[in-house]
Phi, psi and omega in degrees: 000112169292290176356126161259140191253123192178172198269140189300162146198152195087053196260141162294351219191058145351011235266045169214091182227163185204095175281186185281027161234028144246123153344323171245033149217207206221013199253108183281144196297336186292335169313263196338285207276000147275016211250300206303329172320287202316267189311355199037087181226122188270358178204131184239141170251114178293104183230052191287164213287193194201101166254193164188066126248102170354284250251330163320127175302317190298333177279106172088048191283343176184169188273106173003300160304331171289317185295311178310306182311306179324313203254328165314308208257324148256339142347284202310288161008289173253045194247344180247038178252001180052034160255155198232122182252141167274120164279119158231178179191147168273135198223096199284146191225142179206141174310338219274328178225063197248025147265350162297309200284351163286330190272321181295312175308322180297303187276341172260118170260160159240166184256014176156127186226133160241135192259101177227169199252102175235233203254100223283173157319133177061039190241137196304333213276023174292146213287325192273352166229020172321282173327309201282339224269349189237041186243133183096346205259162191260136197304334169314274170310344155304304203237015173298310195287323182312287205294030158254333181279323172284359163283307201311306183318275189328312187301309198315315187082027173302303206261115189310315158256178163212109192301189189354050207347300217257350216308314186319301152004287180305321172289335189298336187291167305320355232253009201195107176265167186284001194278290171316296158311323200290335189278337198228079142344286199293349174269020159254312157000283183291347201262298173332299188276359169295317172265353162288308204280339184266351193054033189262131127022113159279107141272127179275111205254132171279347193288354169307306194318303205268010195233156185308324210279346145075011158217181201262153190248114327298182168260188188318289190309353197265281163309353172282319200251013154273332160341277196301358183267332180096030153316103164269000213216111160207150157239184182230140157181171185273007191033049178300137159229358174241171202269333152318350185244003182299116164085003191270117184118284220004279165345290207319302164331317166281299197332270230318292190339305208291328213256010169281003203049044172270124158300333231181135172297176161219131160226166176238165187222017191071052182220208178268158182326125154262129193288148159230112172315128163286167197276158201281007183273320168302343209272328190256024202266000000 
């Protein structure tokens, strides 16, 4: 890995962040965006999370409304700091309620939406019944229920993007390494043409880098072969929840895209989709 891992600057684009209007972190939007001046990330999409399984930390962890104020309202704040925030939200998606997240969508607009998939409630990959829940099972079938639920995400044509692909890796640890996924192509494929076909967004999520599993979700090779699927649409971002993890990896992030031959981010601003050119430095790396 060339890259030095740290928090990146001089990025057009941040498009994974998470405040104290999430559960799992503790970060006031002002934290973030004055660290982005500071760092020169000239645009943040704000995406703290939204479940909408009861048993889920996230559900009815605060309102739309607080949130939309919230991130509105430090716009306004820091727009003649020439940074710019985005309302956004991370939207845990699952079939079991993927008619709740049709009635929350109907009624809510957001400027830039991610569709991830994590590890739900009754789901194999909960830490306490993982070991006995994969003995015997084939890696297809070990990580066959995440990636039917992230084709599934991709299929609806909700999100604009669909986060962190591969994440199911990190619950998979120690007992199934990325060595191993990685060796094994083809149990990414269908979930890969789901979101080419449906035209939905890759997100290159950075927070793996700072995670055990030591590459970004998804990796190089992954992201090369939605390329070749013919995947046109990706973004990046750190999936920060500490004010240290803002922009972190980034670089990294960027590369891979560039060297998959992505010019340009695809983002929304609550319009139509907008291309943002990567900086002329990936181009060259």
């Amino acid at each position: 890995m060339t890259a030095t891992l740290d928090q990146a600057r001089d990025l057009p684009l941040d498009a994974h962040v998470h405040t104290d209007l999430s559960p799992d972190s503790l970060v006031p939007i002002d934290v973030y965006a004055a660290l982005a001046v500071e760092l020169g990330i000239a645009e943040l999409a704000i995406t703290d999370h939204v479940d909408f399984d009861p048993r889920d930390p996230a559900f009815e962890y605060t309102s739309f409304e607080e949130r939309e104020r919230s991130v509105r309202q430090a716009a306004e704040r820091w727009a003649d700091r020439g940074l710019a925030i985005r309302f956004g939200a991370e939207l845990t998606y699952n079939t079991s309620w993927d008619a709740d997240l049709r009635d929350h969508l109907a009624r809510h607009r957001y400027d830039f939406t991610i569709g991830s998939v994590h590890d739900w409630p009754g789901s194999p990959y909960v830490r306490s019944r993982l070991p006995r829940w994969i003995e015997g099972r084939g890696l297809d079938e070990i990580v066959g229920p995440y990636f039917e639920q992230v084709a599934a995400a991709a299929r609806t044509g909700l999100f604009d993007t669909i986060g962190h692909f591969d994440v199911v890796k990190r619950y998979l640890q120690p007992y199934v390494t990325p060595a191993q996924l990685a060796a094994q192509p083809e149990i990414y494929e269908t979930a890969l043409q789901a979101i080419v076909d449906s035209g939905t967004a890759l997100e290159i999520n950075t927070s793996g880098l700072r995670h055990s599993v030591g590459e970004t979700y998804p990796p190089a090779a992954v992201v090369e072969r939605f390329r070749e699927l013919g995947g046109i649409g990706v973004t990046a971002g750190s999936d920060a929840h500490r004010s240290d993890w803002l922009a972190w990896g980034l670089d990294e992030g960027y590369r891979i895209l560039a060297r998959a031959e992505f010019s340009e981010l695809t983002f929304r601003r609550g319009g139509a989709p907008v291309a943002i050119a990567l900086p002329e430095r990936f181009a060259l790396a």
